[in-house]
C-alpha positions in Angstrom: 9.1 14.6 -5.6 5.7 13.0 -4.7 4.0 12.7 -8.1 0.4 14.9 -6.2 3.2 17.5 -6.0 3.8 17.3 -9.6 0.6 18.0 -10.6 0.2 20.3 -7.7 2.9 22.6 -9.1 1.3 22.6 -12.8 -2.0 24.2 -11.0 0.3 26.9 -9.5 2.5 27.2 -12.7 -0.9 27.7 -14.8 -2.2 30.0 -12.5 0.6 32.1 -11.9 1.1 32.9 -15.4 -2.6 33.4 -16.5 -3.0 35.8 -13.6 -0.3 37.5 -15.1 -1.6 36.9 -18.8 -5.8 38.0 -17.2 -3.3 41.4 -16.6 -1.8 42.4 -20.2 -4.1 40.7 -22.2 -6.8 43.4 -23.7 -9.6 40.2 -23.1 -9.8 37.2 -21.7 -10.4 35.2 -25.4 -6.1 36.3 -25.4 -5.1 34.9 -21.9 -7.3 31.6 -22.9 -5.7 31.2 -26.1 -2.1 31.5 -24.3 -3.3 29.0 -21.8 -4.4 26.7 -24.6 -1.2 26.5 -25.9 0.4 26.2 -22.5 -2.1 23.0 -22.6 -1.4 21.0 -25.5 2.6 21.5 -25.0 1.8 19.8 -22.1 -0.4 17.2 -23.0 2.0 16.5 -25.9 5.0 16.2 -23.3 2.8 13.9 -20.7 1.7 11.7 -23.6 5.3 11.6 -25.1 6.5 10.5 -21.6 4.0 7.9 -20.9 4.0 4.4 -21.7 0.6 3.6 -22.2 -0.9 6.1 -25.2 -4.7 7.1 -26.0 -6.8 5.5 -28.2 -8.2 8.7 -29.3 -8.3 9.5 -32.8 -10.0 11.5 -35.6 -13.3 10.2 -36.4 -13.9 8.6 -33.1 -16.3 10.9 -31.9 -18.3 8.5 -29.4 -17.5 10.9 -26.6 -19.1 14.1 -28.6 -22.6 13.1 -27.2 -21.9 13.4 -23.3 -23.1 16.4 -21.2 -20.5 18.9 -21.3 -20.1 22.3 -18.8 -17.9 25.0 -20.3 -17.1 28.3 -18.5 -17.9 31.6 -19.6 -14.9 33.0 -21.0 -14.5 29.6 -22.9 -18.1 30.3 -24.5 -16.9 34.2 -25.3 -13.5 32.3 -26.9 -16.1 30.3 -28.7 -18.4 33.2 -30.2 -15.3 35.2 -31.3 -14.1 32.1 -33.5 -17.5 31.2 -34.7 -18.0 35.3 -35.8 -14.8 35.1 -37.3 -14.7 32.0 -39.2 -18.5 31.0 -39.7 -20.8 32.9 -42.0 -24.4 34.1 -40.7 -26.3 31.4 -42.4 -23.8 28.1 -40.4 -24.1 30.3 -37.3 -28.3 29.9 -38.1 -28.1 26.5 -38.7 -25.9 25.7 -35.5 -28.1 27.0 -33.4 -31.1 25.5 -34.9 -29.4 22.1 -33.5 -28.4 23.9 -30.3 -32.2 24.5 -29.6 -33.0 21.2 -30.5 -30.7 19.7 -28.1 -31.5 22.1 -25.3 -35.4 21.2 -25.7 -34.3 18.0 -24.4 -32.0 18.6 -21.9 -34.8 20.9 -20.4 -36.5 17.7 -20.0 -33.8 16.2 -17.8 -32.2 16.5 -14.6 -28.5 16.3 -14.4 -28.3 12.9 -13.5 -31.0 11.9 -16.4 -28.5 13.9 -19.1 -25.5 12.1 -17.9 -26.7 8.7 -19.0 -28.8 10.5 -21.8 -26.9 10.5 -25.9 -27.2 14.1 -27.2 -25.5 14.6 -30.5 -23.3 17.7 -30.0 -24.2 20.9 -32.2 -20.9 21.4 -33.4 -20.4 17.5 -34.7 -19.9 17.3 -38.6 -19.0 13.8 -40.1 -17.9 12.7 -36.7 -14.9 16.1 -36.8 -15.1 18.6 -33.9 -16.2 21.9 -35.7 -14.6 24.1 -33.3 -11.5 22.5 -32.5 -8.9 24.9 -32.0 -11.1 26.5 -29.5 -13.1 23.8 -28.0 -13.2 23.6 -23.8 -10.9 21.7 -21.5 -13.7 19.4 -20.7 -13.3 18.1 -24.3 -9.7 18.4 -25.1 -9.2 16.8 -21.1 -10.6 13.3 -22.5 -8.1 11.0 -23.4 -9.5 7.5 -23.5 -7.3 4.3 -23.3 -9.7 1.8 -24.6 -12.1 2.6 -27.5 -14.4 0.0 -27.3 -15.3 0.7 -23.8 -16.1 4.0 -25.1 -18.4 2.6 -28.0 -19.7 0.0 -25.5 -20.7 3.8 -23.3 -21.9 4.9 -26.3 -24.6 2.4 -27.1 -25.4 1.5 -23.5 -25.0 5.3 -21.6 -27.3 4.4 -19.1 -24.9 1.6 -17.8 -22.7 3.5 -15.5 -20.9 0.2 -15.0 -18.9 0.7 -18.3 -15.8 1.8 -17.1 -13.7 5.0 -19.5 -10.5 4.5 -19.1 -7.7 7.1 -19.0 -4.2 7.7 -18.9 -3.8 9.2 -15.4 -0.6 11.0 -15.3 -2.4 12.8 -18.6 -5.6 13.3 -17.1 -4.1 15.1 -13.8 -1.9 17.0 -16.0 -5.3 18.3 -17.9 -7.1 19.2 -14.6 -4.5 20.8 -12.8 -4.0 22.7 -15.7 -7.6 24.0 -16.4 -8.0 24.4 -13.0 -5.1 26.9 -12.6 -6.3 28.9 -15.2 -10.1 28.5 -13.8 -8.3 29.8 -10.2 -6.9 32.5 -11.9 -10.1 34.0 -13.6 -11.7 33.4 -10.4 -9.0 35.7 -8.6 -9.3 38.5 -11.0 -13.2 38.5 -9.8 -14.7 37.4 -13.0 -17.5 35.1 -13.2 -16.0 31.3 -12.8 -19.1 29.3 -12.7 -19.6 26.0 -14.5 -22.5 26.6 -17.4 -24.4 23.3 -19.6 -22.4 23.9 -23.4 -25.7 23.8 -25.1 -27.8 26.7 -23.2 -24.7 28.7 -22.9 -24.0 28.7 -26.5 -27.6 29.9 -27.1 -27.7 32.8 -24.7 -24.3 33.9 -25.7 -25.7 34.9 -28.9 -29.1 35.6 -27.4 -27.9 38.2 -24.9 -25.7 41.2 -26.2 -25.5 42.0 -21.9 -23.3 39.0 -21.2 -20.0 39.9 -21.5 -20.5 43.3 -19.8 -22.1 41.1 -16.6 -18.8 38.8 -17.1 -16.5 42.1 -16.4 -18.2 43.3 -14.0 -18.1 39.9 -12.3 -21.5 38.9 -12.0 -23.1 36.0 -13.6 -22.5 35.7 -17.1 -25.5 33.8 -18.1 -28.9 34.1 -16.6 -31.1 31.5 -18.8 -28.1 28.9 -19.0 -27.9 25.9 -16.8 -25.6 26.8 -14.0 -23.7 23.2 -13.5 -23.1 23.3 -9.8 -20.8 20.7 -7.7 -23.2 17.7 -5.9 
């Protein structure tokens, strides 16, 4: 088997069962968390079978200041933990950095925030606050070579500084999220491609979103949208 065919069946394997899971499942938060799951058993397996490994590791957190899109029902996965785990006043404070950080992004275009360091809101002594829920874009970054990334880090707007990955692990990753993605899609919810930072902020902002997310229209109407180029 070709190995694009490998990957290829992981995208229809994903979306397969999260249509079925988008089905049972009372919300979406539940057929994201199953799909999580589904993701680091096989991240786990991919980096078990490879030969070269990642350099990532905790406290390495040069790759917690690049723009980042999330999708809605990633943002609503988001919100649930923060309500459930965070008390009023951390949820104050996070957003207090969240509108920070978005004052500045409103200053950029998308081009200009890709080479631009922005500290992200839910970074505390260099640990992802959110981890058990954070999106595929984040948990999909599995760097071979650390000091490229530090080298990104102090010198983002050289786009010569090459990141690199393990491959096998990275396809694995993106077939993956984009089953799931496909799936939510083909149950007619909203599967657009939102900036983390002014998604986060409307999410608690705008009590309306999650009943314009079932109905299938567009979850976040203040939000960057993050389209393709």
């Amino acid at each position: 088997m070709a190995m694009s065919d490998i990957f290829n069946d992981a995208a229809i394997g994903e979306y397969t069962t999260a249509l079925k899971d988008l089905g049972t499942e009372k919300t979406v938060q539940g057929a994201l968390k199953k799909s999580y799951t589904r993701y680091e058993n096989l991240i786990a397996k991919s980096t078990e079978e490879s030969t070269v490994k990642p350099a990532c590791k905790a406290g390495c957190a040069y790759c917690c200041h690049y723009k980042v899109e999330v999708m809605a029902h990633e943002m609503f996965a988001i919100k649930d933990y923060l309500q459930k785990n965070w008390n009023p006043l951390q949820i104050k404070e996070l957003l207090n950095k969240a509108e920070d950080n978005a004052k500045i992004i409103s200053t950029l275009t998308q081009e200009q925030h890709l080479t631009t360091n922005i500290k992200c809101a839910f970074l505390v002594d260099r640990q992802c606050s959110i981890y058990s829920v954070r999106p595929f874009k984040c948990r999909n970054f599995h760097a071979t070579d650390a000091t490229a990334c530090e080298k990104s880090f102090h010198h983002p707007e050289d786009l010569t500084i090459e990141n690199n990955f393990v491959e096998t692990i990275a396809m694995f990753g993106n077939a993956h999220s984009q089953g799931f993605e496909a799936a939510v899609k083909n149950t007619g919810l909203d599967a657009r491609a939102y900036d983390f930072t002014t998604a986060l902020l409307e999410i608690f902002e705008e009590p309306n979103a999650i009943k314009r997310f079932n109905r299938g229209k567009k979850t976040f109407t203040k939000a960057i949208e993050v389209k393709d180029s």
